[in-house]
GUDOLUM-787806 format. One record per residue: residue number from 1; residue in three letters; y, x, z of N, C-alpha, C in turn. Coordinates in pm, 1 decimal, decimal comma. Layout:
N
pt num = NUM residuo = ALA n_Y = Y n_X = X n_Z = Z ca_Y = Y ca_X = X ca_Z = Z c_Y = Y c_X = X c_Z = Z
...
This chain:
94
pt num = 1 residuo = UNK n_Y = 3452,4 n_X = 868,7 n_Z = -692,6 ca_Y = 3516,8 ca_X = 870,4 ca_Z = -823,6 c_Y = 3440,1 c_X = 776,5 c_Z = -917,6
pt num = 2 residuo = UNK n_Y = 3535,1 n_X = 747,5 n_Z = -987,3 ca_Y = 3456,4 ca_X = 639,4 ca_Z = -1095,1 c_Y = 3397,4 c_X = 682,1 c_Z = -1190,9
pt num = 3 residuo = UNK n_Y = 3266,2 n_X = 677,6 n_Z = -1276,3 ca_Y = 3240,2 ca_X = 749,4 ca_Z = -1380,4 c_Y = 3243,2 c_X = 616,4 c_Z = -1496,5
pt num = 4 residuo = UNK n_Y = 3274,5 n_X = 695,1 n_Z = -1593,5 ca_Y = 3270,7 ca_X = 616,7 ca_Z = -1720,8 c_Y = 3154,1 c_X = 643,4 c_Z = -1797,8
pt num = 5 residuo = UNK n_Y = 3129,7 n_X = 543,2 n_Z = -1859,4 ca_Y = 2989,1 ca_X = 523,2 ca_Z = -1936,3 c_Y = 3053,2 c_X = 606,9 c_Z = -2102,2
pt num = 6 residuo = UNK n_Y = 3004,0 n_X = 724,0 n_Z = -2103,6 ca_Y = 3006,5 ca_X = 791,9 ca_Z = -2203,1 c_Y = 2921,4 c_X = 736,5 c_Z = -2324,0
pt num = 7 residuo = UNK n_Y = 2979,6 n_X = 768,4 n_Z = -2477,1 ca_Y = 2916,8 ca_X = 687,9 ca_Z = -2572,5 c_Y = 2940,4 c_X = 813,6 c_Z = -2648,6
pt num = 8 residuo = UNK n_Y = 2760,6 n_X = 831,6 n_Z = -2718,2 ca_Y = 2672,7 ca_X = 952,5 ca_Z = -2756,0 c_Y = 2635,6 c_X = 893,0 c_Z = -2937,7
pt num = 9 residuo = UNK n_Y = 2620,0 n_X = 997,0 n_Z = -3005,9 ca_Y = 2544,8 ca_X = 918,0 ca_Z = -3093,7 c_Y = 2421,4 c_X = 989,2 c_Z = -3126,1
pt num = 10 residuo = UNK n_Y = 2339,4 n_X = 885,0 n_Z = -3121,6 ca_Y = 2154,1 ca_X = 871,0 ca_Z = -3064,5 c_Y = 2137,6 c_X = 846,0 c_Z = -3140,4
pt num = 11 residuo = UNK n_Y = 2012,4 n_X = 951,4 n_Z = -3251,1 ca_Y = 1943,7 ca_X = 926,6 ca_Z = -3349,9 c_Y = 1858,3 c_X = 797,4 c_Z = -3316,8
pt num = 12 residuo = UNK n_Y = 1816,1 n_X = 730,9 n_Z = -3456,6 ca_Y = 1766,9 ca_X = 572,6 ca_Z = -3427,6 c_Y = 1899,5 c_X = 454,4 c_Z = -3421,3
pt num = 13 residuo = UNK n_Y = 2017,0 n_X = 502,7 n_Z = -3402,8 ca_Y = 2107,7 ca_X = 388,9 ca_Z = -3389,1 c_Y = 2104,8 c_X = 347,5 c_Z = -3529,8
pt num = 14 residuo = UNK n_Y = 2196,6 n_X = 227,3 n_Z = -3498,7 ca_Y = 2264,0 ca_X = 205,0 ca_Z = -3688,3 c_Y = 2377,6 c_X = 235,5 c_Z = -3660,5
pt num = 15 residuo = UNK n_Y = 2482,9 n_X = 242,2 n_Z = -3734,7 ca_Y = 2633,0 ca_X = 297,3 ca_Z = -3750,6 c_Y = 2698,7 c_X = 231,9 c_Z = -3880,8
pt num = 16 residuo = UNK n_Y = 2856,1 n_X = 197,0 n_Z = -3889,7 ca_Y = 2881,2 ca_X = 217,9 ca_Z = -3997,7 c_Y = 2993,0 c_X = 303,3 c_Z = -4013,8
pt num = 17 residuo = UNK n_Y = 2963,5 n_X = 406,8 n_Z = -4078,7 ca_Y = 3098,5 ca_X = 538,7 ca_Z = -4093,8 c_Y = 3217,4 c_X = 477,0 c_Z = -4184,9
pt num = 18 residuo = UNK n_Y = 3286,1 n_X = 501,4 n_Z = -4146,1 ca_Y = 3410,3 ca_X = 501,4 ca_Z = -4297,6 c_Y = 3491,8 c_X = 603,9 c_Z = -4305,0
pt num = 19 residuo = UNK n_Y = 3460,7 n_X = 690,0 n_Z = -4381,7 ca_Y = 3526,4 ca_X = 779,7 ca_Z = -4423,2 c_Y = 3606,6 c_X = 770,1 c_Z = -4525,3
pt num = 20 residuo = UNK n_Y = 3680,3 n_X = 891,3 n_Z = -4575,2 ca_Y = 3818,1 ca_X = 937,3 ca_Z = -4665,2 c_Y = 3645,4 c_X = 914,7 c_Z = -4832,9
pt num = 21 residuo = UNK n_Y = 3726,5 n_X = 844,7 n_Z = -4906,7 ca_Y = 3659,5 ca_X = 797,6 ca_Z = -5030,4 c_Y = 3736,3 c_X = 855,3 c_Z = -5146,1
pt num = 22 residuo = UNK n_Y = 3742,5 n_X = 770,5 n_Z = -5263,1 ca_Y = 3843,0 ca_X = 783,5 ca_Z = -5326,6 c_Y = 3958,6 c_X = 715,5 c_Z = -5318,1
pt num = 23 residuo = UNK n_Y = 4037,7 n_X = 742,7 n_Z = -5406,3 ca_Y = 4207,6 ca_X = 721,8 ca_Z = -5411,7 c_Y = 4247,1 c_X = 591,5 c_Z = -5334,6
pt num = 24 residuo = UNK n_Y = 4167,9 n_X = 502,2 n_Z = -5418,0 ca_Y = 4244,4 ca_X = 369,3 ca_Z = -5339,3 c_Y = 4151,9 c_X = 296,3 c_Z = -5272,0
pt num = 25 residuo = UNK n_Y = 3998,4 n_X = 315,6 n_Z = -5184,8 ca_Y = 3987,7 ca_X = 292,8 ca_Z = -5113,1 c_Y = 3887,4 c_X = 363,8 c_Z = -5014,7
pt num = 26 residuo = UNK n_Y = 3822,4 n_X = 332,0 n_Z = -4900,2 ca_Y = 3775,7 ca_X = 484,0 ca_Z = -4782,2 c_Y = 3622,3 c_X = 419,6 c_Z = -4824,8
pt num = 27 residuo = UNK n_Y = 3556,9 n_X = 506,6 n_Z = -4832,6 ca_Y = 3379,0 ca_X = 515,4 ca_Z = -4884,8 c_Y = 3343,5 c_X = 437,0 c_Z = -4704,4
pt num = 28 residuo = UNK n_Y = 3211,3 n_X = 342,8 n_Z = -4711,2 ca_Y = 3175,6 ca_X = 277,5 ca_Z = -4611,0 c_Y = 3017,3 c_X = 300,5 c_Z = -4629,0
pt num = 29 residuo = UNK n_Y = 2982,4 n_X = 372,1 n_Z = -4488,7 ca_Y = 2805,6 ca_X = 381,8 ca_Z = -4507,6 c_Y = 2774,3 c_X = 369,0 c_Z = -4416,2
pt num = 30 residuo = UNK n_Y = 2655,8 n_X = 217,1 n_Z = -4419,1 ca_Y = 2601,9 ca_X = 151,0 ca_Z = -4300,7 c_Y = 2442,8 c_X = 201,9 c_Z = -4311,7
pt num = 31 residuo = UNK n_Y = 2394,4 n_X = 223,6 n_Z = -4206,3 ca_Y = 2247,8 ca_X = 324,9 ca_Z = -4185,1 c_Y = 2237,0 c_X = 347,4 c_Z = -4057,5
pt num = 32 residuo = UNK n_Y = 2125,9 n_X = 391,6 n_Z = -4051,3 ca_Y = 2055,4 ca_X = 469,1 ca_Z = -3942,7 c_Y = 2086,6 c_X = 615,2 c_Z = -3890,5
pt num = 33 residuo = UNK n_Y = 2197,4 n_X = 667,8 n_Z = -3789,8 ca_Y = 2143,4 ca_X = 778,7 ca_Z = -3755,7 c_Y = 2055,3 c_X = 900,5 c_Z = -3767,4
pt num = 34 residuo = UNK n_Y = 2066,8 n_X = 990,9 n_Z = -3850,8 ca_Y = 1917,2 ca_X = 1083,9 ca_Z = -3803,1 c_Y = 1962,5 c_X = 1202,8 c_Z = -3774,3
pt num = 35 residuo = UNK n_Y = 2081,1 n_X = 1250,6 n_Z = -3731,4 ca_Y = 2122,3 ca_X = 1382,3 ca_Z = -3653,9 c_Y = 2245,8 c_X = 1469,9 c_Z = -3751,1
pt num = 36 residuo = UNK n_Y = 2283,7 n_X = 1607,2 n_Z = -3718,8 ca_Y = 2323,9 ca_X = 1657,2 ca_Z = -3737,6 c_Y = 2320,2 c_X = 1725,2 c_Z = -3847,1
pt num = 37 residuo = UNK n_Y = 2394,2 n_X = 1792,9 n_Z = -3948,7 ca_Y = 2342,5 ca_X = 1886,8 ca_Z = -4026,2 c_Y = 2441,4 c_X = 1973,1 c_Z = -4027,7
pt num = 38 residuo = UNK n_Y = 2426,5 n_X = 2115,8 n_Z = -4076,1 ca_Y = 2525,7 ca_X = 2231,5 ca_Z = -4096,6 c_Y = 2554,3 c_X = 2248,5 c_Z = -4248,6
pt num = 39 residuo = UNK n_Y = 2697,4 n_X = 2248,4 n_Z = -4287,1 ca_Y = 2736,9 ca_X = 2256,9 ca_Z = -4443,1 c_Y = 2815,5 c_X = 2364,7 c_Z = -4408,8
pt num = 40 residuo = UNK n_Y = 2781,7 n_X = 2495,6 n_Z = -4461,9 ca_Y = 2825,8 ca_X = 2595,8 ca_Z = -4464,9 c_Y = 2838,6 c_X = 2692,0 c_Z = -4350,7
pt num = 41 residuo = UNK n_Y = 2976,3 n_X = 2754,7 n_Z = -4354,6 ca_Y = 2956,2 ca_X = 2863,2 ca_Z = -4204,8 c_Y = 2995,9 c_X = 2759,7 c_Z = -4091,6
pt num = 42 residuo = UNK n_Y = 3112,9 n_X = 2688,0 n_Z = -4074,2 ca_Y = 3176,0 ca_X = 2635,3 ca_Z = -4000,0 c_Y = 3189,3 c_X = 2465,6 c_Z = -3990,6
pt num = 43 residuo = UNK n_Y = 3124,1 n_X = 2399,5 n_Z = -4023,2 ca_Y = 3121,7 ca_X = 2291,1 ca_Z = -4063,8 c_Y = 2994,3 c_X = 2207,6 c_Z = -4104,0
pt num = 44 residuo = UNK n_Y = 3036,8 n_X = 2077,5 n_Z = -3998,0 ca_Y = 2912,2 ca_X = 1986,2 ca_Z = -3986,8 c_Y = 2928,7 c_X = 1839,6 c_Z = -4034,3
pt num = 45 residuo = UNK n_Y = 2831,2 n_X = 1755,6 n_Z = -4049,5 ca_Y = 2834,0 ca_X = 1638,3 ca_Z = -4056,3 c_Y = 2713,5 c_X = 1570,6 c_Z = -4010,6
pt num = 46 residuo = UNK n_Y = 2716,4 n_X = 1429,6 n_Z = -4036,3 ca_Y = 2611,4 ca_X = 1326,2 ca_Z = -4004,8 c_Y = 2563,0 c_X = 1300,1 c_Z = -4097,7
pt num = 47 residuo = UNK n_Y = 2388,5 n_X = 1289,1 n_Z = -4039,4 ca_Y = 2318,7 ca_X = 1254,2 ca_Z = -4138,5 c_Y = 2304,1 c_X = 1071,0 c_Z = -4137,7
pt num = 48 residuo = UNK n_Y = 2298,5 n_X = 1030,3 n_Z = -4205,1 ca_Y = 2278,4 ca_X = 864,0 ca_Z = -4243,6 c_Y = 2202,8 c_X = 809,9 c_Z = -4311,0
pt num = 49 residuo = UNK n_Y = 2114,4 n_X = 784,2 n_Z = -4312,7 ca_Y = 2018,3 ca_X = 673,8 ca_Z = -4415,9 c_Y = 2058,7 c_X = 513,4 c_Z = -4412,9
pt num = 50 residuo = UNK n_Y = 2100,1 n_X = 497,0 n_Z = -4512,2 ca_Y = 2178,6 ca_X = 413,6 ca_Z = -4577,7 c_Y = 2042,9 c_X = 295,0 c_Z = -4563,9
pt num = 51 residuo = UNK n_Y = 2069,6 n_X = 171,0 n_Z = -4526,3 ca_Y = 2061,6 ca_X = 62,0 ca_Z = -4467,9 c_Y = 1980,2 c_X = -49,1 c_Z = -4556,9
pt num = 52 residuo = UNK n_Y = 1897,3 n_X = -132,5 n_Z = -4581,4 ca_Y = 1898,2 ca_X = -205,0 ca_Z = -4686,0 c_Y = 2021,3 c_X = -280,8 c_Z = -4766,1
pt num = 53 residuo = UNK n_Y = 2148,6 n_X = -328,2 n_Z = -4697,8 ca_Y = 2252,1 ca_X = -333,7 ca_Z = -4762,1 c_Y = 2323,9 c_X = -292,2 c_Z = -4865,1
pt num = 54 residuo = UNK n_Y = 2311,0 n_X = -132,4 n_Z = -4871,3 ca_Y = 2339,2 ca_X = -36,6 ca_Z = -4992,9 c_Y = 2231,1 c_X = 0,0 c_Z = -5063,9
pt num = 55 residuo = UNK n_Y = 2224,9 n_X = -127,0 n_Z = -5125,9 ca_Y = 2099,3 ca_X = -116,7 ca_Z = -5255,6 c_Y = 2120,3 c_X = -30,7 c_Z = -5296,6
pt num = 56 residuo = UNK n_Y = 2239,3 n_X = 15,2 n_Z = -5338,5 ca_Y = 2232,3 ca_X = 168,0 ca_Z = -5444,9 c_Y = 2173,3 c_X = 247,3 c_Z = -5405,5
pt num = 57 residuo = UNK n_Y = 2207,3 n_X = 293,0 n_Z = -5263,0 ca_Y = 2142,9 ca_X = 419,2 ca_Z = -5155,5 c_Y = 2037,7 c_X = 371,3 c_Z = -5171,6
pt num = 58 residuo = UNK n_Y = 1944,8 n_X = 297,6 n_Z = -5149,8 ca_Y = 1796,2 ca_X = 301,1 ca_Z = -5123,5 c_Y = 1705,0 c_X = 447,9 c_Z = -5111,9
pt num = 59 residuo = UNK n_Y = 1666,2 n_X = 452,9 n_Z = -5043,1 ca_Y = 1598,7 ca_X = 556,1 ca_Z = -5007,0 c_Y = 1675,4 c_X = 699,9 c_Z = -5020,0
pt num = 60 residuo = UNK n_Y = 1765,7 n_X = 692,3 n_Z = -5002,7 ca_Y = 1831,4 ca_X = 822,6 ca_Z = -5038,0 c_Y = 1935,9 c_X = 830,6 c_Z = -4896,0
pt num = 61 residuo = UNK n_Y = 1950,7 n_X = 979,5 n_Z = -4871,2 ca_Y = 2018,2 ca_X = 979,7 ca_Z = -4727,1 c_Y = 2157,8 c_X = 1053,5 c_Z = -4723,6
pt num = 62 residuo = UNK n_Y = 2227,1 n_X = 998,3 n_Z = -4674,5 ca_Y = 2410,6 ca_X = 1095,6 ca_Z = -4695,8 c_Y = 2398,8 c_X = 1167,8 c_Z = -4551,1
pt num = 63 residuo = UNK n_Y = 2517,9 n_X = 1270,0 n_Z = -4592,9 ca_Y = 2533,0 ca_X = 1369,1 ca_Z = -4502,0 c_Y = 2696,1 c_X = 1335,6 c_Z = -4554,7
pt num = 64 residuo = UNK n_Y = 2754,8 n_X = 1267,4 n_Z = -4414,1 ca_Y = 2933,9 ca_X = 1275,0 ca_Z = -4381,9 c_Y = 2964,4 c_X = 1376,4 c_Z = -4330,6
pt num = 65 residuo = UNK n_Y = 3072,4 n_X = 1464,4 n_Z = -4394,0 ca_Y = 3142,2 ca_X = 1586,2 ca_Z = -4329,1 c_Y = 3219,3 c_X = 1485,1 c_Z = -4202,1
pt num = 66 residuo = UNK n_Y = 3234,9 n_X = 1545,6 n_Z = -4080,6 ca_Y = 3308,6 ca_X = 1509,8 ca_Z = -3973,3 c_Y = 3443,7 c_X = 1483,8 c_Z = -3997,7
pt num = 67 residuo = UNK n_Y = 3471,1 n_X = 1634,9 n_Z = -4102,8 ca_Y = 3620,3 ca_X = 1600,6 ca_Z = -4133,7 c_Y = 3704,8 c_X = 1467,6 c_Z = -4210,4
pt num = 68 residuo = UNK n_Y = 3579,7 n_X = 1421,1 n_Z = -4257,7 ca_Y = 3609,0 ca_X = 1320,2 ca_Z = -4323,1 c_Y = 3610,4 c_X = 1175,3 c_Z = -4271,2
pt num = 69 residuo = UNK n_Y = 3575,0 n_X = 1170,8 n_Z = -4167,3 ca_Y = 3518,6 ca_X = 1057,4 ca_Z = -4083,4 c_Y = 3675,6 c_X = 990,7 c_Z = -4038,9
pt num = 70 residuo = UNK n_Y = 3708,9 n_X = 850,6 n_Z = -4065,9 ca_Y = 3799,0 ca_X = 785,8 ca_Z = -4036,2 c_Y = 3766,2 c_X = 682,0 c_Z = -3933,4
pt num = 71 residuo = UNK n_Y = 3665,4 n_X = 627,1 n_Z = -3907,8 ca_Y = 3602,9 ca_X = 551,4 ca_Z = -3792,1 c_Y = 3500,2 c_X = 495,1 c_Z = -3796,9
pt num = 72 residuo = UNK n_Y = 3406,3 n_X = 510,9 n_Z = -3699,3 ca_Y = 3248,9 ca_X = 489,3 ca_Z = -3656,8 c_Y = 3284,2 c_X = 326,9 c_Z = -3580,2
pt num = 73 residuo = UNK n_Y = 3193,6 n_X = 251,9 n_Z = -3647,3 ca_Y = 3113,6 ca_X = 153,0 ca_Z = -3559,7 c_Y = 2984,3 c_X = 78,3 c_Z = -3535,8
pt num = 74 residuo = UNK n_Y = 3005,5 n_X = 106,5 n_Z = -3375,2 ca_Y = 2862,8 ca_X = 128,4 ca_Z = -3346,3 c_Y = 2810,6 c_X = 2,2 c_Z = -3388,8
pt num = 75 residuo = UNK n_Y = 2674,5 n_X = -30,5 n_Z = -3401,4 ca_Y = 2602,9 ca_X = -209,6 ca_Z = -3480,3 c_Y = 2485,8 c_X = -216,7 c_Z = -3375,9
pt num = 76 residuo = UNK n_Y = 2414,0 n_X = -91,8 n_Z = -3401,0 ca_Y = 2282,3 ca_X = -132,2 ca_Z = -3248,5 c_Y = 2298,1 c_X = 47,7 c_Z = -3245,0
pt num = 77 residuo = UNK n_Y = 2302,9 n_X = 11,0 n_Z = -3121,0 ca_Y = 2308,9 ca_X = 166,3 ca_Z = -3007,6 c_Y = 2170,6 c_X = 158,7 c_Z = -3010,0
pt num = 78 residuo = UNK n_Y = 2080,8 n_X = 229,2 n_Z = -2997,6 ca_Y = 1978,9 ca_X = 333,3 ca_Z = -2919,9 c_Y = 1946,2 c_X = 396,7 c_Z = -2787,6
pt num = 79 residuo = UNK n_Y = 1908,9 n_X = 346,2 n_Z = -2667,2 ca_Y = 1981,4 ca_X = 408,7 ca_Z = -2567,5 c_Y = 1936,0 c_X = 566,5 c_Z = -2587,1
pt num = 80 residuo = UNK n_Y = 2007,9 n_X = 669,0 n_Z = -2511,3 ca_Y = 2016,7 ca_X = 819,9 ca_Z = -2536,3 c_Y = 1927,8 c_X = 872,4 c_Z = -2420,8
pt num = 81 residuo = UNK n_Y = 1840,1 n_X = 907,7 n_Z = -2506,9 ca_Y = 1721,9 ca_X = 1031,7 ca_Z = -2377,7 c_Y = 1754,0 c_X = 1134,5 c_Z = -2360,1
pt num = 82 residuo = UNK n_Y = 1777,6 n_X = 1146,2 n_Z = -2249,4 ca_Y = 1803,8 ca_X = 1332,2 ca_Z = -2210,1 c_Y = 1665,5 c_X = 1416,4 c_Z = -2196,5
pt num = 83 residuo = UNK n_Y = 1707,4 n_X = 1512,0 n_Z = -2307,7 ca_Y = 1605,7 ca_X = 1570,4 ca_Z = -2374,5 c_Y = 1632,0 c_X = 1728,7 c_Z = -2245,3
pt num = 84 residuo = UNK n_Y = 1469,6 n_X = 1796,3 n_Z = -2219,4 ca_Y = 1476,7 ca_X = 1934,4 ca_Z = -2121,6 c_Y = 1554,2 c_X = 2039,9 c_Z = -2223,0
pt num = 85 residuo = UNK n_Y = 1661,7 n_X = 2074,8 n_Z = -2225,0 ca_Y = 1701,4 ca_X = 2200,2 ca_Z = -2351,8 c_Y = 1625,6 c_X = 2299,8 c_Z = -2342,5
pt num = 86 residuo = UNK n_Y = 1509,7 n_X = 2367,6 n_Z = -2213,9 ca_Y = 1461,1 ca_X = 2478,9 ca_Z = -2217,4 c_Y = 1348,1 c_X = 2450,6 c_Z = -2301,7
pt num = 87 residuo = UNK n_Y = 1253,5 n_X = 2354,6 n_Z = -2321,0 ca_Y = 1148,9 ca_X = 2334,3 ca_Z = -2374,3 c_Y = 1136,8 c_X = 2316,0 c_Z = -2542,2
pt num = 88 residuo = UNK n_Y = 1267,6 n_X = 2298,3 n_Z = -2591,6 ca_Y = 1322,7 ca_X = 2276,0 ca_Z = -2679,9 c_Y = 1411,9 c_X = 2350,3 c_Z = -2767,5
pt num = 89 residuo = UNK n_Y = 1403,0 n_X = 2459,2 n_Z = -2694,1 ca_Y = 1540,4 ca_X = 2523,8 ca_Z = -2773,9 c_Y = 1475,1 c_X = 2645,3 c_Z = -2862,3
pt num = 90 residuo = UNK n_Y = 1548,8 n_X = 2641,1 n_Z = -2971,3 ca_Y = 1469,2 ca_X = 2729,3 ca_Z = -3061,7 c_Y = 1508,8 c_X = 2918,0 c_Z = -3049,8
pt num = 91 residuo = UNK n_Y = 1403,8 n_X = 2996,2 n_Z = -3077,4 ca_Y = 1457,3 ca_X = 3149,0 ca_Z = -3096,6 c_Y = 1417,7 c_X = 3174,2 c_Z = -3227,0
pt num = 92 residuo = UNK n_Y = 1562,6 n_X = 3263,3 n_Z = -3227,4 ca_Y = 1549,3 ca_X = 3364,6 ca_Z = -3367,5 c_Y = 1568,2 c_X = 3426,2 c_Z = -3315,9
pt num = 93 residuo = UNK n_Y = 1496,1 n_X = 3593,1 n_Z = -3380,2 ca_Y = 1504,3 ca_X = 3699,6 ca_Z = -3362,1 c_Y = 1499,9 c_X = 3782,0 c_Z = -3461,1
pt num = 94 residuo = UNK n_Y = 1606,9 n_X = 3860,7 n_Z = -3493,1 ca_Y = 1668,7 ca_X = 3943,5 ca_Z = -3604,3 c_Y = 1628,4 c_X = 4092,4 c_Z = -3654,6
């Protein structure tokens, strides 16, 4: 069987998101990768550190809701390490 080269997104990449903005046109944020975050009970987004390009952003980092995400492109991939999940995985206990 043939396998296809699956495409991950690997903290360290650059990206540029374009998401749902305002009215008349879609918000564009070019950056770095740095993972996941949780906004609320049910709902996630990407974290991004905004690029030297977006002088405004400078040093400041966005978090895109998923839902909002209209299309990713990739600029420099990262290749993706497969990380052990047992060594890594966190406990809570209640």
């Amino acid at each position: 069987m043939n396998k296809k080269k699956q495409v991950k997104l690997t903290e360290g990449s650059r990206y540029k998101i374009i998401s749902i903005g305002g009215r008349e046109k879609p918000l564009e944020t070019e950056g770095v990768f740095n993972g996941f975050a949780t906004l609320g009970i049910d709902e996630i987004g990407l974290i991004i550190k905004p690029g030297k390009s977006q002088s405004d952003n400078k040093g400041k980092t966005r978090i895109v809701p998923l839902h909002a995400i209209l299309a990713i492109d990739i600029i420099d991939a990262k290749e993706h390490e497969k990380k052990d999940d047992t060594q890594d995985a966190n406990h809570y206990y209640g």
